[in-house]
N, C-alpha and C positions, 0 to 999 in steps of 0.2 A: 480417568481420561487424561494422557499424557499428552502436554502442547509443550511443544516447539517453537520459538520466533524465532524468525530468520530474515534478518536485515541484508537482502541483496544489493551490494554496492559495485558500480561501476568505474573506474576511471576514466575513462575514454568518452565521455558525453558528447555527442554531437555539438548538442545546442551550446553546455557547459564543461568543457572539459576542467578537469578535477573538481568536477560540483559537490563530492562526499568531504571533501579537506577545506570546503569555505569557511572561511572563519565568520564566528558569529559569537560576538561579542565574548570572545577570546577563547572560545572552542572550535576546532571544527565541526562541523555540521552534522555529522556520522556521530559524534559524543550525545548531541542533544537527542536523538533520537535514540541510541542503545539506553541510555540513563532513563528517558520516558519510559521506555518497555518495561526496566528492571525493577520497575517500580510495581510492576504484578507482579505477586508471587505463585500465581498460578501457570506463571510460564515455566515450565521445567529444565531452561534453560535459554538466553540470548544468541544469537550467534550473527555475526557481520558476515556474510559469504561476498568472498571479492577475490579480484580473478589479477590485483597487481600490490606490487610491493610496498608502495608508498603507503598506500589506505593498512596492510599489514602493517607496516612500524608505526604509524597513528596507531591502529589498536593495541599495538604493544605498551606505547607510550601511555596510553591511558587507559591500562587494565581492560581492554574489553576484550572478549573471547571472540575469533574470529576463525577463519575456515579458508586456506587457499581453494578456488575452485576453478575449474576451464575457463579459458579465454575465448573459447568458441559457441559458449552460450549464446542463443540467439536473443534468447527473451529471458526476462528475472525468474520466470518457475521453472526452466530449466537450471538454473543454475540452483533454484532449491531444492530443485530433485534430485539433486547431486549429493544435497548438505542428507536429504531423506536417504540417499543407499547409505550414508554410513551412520545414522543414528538410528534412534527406537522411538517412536511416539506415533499417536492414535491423530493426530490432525497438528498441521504447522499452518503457524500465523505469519504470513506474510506482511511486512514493515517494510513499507520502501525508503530509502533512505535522504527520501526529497523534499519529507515533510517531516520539517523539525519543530510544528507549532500544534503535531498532533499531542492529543491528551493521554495520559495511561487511564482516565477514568473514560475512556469513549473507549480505548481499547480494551477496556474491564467488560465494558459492553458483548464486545463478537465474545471474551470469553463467557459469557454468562451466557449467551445462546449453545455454544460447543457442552457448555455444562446442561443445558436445560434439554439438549437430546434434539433437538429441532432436526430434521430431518431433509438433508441438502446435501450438496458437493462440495458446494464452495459457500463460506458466508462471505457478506463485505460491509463494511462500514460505507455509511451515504451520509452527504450531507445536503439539508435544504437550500438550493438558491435564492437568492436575494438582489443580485446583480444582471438586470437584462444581456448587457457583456459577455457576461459566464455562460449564459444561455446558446449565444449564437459561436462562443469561440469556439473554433473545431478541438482547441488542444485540452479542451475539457469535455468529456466523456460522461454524457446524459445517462441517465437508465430509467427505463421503465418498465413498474412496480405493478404487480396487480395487487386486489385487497388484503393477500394473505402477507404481504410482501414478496413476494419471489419476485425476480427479475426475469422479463419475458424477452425482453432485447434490447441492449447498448448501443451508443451512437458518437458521432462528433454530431450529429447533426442534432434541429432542437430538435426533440421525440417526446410524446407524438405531438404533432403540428396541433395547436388550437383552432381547426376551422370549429368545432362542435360548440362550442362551450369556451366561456373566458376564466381566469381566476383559479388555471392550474399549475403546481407547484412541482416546479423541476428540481432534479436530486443531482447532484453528481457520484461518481464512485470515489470515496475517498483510496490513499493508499497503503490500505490495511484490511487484507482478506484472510480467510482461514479456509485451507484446505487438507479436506482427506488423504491421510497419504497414496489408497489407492488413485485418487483422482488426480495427485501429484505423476504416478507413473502412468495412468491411462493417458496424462496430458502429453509427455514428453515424449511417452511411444507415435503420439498420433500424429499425422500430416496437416498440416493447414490447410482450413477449408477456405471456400471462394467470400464468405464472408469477412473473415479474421484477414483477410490477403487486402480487399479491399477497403474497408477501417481500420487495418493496423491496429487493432484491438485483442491479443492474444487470449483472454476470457470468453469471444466468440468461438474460439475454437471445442469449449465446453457444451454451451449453448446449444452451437450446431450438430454435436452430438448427444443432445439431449438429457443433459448433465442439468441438475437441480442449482441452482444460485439465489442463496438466500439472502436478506437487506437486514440491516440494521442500522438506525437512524442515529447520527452522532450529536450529542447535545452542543460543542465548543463548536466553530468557525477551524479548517486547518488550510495553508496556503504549500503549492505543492511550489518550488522551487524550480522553473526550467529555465531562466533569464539571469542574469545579474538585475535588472527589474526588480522581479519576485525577490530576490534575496535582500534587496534592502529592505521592501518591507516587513520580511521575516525578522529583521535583525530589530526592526522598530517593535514590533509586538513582544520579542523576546527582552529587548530593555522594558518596554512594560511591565510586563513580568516580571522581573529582576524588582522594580523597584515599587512591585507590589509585594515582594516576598513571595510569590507563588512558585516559582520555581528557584534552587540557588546551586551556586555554584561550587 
């Protein structure tokens, strides 16, 4: 079973423009995350896909392998569908390039489900809330799991609402999924349904067409990066780190 990462990076952020080049504690941001990944060796190869010149001489500068790709990508799995017509592999992992405080042992995870045969479209790393915040923010993205874990449907909103019963335990989607390459090209052929149009949530466009999405719960805490905000506290957990020895430079 051949995997793919593919670190989709943008430069044009709405919220954060050049949010892949932030420095964090003397890296850019796009480092800490390629060096997390290359730390499975079951990935068959890394790759940065980004669609401008800056973020390429960053990767140049610091040895990561990278991928020019269209600037008319609408969404990140388009532009890995891109990185899928010109390589070979049985399923790509998707890294988004926002979370610099993801784990490679949480991403050893999705790969041990893709090795254990589990049978889905897409898998995705989740992680448990803890924060009421997190619950109600729309720009975090609920799921919910039935028993086997598959994912029945995504939200900004909290899902599902607690009138039943108290003392239930929201997940978010972290951003590190694995998909089929077929499901990579059945995605990018397909048109957006009324769902995915409405939550701006591009994995409903799967859903809606009756695509399998399977969960995998991440043991670390990861902080997705959309603020200058977020990013200081990235950079605080990342000194953490650093002067735990956990990660170095």
């Amino acid at each position: 079973m051949k995997i793919i990462a593919v670190i989709p990076s943008r430069y044009a952020s709405t919220r954060f423009p050049g949010k892949p080049l932030a420095d964090i504690c003397g890296k850019p941001m796009i480092w800490w995350v390629y060096n997390e990944a290359k730390k499975n060796e079951e990935f068959a190869d890394v790759i940065v896909a980004t669609d401008n010149d800056k973020i390429m001489d960053v990767c140049k500068e610091y040895d990561m392998r990278a991928m020019m790709t269209s600037d008319k990508h609408p969404t990140p799995f388009d532009r890995v569908a891109e990185v899928a017509s010109k390589t070979d592999a049985d399923y790509y992992a998707i890294i988004t390039g926002d979370e610099p405080t993801l784990r490679a042992e949480d991403e050893k995870k999705l790969i041990n489900a893709i090795l254990s045969g589990v049978e889905a479209d897409t898998i995705q790393l989740v992680e448990a809330m803890s924060d009421p915040v997190d619950v109600v923010n729309p720009t975090t993205v609920k799921l919910a799991m039935n028993e086997e874990g598959y994912c029945i449907f995504m939200s900004r909103a909290p899902i599902p609402w607690p009138k039943g019963m108290l003392g239930y335990t929201y997940y978010k989607g972290l951003g590190c999924l694995a998909m089929r390459r077929g499901t990579l090209d059945f995605f990018s052929k397909t048109k957006r349904g009324v769902l995915e149009l409405v939550e701006e949530l591009s994995p409903l466009r799967l859903l809606e067409n009756h695509k399998t999405h399977f969960t995998v719960k991440a043991e670390f805490q990861s902080i997705s990066v959309d603020t200058p905000k977020d990013l200081e506290r990235v950079r605080e957990i990342i000194k953490q780190r650093l002067a735990m020895g956990s990660v170095i430079l």
